[in-house]
N, C-alpha and C positions, 0 to 999 in steps of 0.2 A: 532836147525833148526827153521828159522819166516814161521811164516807161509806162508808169499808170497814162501819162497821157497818150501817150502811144495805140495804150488799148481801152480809148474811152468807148464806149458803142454810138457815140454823138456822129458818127459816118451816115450817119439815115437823118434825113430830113421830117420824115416820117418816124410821130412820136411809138406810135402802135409795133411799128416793124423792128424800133429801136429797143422798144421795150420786150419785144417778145426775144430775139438774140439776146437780152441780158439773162432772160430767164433759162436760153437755151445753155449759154456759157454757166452760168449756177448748177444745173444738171446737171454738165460737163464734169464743175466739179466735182459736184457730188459723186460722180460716178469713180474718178481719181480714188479720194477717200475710200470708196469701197473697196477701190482694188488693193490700194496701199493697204488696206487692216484683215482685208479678204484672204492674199497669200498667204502671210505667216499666221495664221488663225488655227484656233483649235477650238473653235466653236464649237457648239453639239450638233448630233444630226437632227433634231427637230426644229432648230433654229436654223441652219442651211437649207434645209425643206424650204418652212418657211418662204423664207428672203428668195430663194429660188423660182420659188411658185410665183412669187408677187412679181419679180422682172420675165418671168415667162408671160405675165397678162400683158404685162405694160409694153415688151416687145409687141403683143400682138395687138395693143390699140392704137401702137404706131403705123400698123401697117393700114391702117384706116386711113391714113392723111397723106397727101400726095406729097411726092419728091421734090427738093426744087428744081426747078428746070436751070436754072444755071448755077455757077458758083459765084459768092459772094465773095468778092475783093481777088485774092492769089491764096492757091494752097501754097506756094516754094516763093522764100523772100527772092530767090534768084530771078524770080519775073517780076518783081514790083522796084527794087532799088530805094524804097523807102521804109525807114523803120516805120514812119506814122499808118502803111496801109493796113488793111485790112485783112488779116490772118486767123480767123474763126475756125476755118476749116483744117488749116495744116494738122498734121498729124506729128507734126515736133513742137511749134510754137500757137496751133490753135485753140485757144482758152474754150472753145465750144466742141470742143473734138477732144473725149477722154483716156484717148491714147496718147494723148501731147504732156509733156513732161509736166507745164509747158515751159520752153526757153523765151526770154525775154533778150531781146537784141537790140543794142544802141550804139551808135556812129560813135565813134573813136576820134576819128580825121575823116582828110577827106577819102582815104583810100583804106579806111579800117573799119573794124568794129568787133566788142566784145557780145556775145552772147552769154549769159549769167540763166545756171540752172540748176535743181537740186534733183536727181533720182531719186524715186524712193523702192521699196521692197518689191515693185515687180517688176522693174530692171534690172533684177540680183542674176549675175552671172556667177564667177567663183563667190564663195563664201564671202556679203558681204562688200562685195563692188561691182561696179557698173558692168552690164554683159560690154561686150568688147563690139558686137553690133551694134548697140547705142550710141557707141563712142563715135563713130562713123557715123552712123547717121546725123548726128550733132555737127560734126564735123563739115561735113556734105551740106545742110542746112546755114551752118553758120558763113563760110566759104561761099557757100552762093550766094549770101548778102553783097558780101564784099565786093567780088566777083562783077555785079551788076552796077556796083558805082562809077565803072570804068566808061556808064554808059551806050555799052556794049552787050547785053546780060545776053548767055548763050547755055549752054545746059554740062552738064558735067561729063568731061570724057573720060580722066583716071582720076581716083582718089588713092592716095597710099597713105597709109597710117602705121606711125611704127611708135610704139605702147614701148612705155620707158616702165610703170610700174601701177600696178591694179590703181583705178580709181574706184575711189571710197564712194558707197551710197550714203544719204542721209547728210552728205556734204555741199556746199558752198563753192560749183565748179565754173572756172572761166575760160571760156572758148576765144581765144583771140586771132582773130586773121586779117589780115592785110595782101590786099591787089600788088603783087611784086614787081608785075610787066605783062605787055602784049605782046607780041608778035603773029601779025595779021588777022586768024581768026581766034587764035588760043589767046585767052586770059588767066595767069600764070597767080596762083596764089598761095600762101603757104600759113599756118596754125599751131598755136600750141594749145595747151591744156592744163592749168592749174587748179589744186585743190590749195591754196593758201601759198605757200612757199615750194609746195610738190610740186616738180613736174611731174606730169602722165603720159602725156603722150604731145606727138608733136604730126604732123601732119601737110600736103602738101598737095595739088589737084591744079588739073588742067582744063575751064572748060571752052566749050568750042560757039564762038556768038552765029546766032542762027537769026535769019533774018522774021520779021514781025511776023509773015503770015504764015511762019512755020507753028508760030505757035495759035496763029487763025485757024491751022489746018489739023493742028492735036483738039482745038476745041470744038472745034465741028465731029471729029470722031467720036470724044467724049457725051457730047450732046444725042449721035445717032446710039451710042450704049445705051444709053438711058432712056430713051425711046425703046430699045428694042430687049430691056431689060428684063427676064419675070418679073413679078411684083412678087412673089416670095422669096424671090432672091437672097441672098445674105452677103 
């Protein structure tokens, strides 16, 4: 499966409901873009004005329209076990969510897979490469794909990451992890990290499989938040 198929918005049967998540994922981007050319700017201050003003209305005509009441598809690949689900929302790989890099993730084998992503400028940690949190969280994201193919999918107990040498922004990075073993509840997996021929970092995580209605019991808490949410929350 490419990834474009991966992330077709054809998951709705419904043309309306389809079309409107594509238009949310296009926001999405666009919002990317703004961030990416936003940090290192030296706009003018009547031009920040501006642009500022306009996403302070637009926040506030959001608050006009109700929340959804559930999540579409999985925010974390480590609960769905397939590249083809639905990931709008994650906050690493969701195209509709403009904090998502986003990472694109495809099955390897049966017990692997590479995730492929590019940082741009407001991921900059030292001068110029990826902050060292990013890396981790990629890491933690990607690991929990793999993690789930075992059949098993359970939530992360340790990540350890040990950074061989700064990963470059504006690069062509690949996350590769593979399921190494079980043993009882722990699902043993381990990662590297290339920019082309560079290693970066290499990495390694244990997580622990929790049975189905644990995560019946995290969605019921989530749903009473949300209910019991202000509506100006942030």
């Amino acid at each position: 499966m490419s990834p474009d198929d991966a992330r077709d918005p054809a998951w709705s049967t419904d043309k309306e409901e389809a079309s409107k998540w594509a238009q949310k994922r296009r926001l999405a981007d666009a919002m990317r873009r703004v961030m990416e050319r936003l940090v290192p700017s030296n706009a003018p201050e009547e031009e920040l004005r501006r642009a500022a003003e306009g996403l302070e209305r637009y926040a506030q005509a959001l608050e006009a329209h109700p929340r959804l009441r559930y999540a579409h598809g999985f925010a974390e690949s480590a609960m769905a076990g397939d590249v083809g689900a639905f990931f709008d929302q994650s906050p690493m790989i969701g195209l509709a969510n403009p904090l998502a890099p986003p990472i694109v993730i495809s099955k390897t084998g049966k017990r692997s897979a590479r995730g492929r992503v590019r940082f741009g400028s407001a991921y900059e940690g030292a001068p110029g490469c990826v902050h060292g949190g990013f890396v981790a969280a990629a890491f933690d994201e990607v690991l929990g794909f793999v993690q789930s193919l075992g059949g098993r999918p359970g939530m992360t107990g340790t990540l350890t990451i040990r950074y061989r040498r700064p990963t470059p922004l504006h690069t062509e990075l690949d996350f590769d992890g593979e399921l190494v073993r079980t043993e009882g509840r722990k699902i043993f997996t381990e990662g590297r990290l290339t920019a082309g021929d560079l290693l970066c970092a290499e990495a390694e995580a244990i997580f622990v499989s929790i049975p189905p209605e644990r995560f019946d019991e995290l969605e019921a808490k989530r749903a009473e938040l949300e209910r019991s949410r202000p509506r100006s929350a942030t």
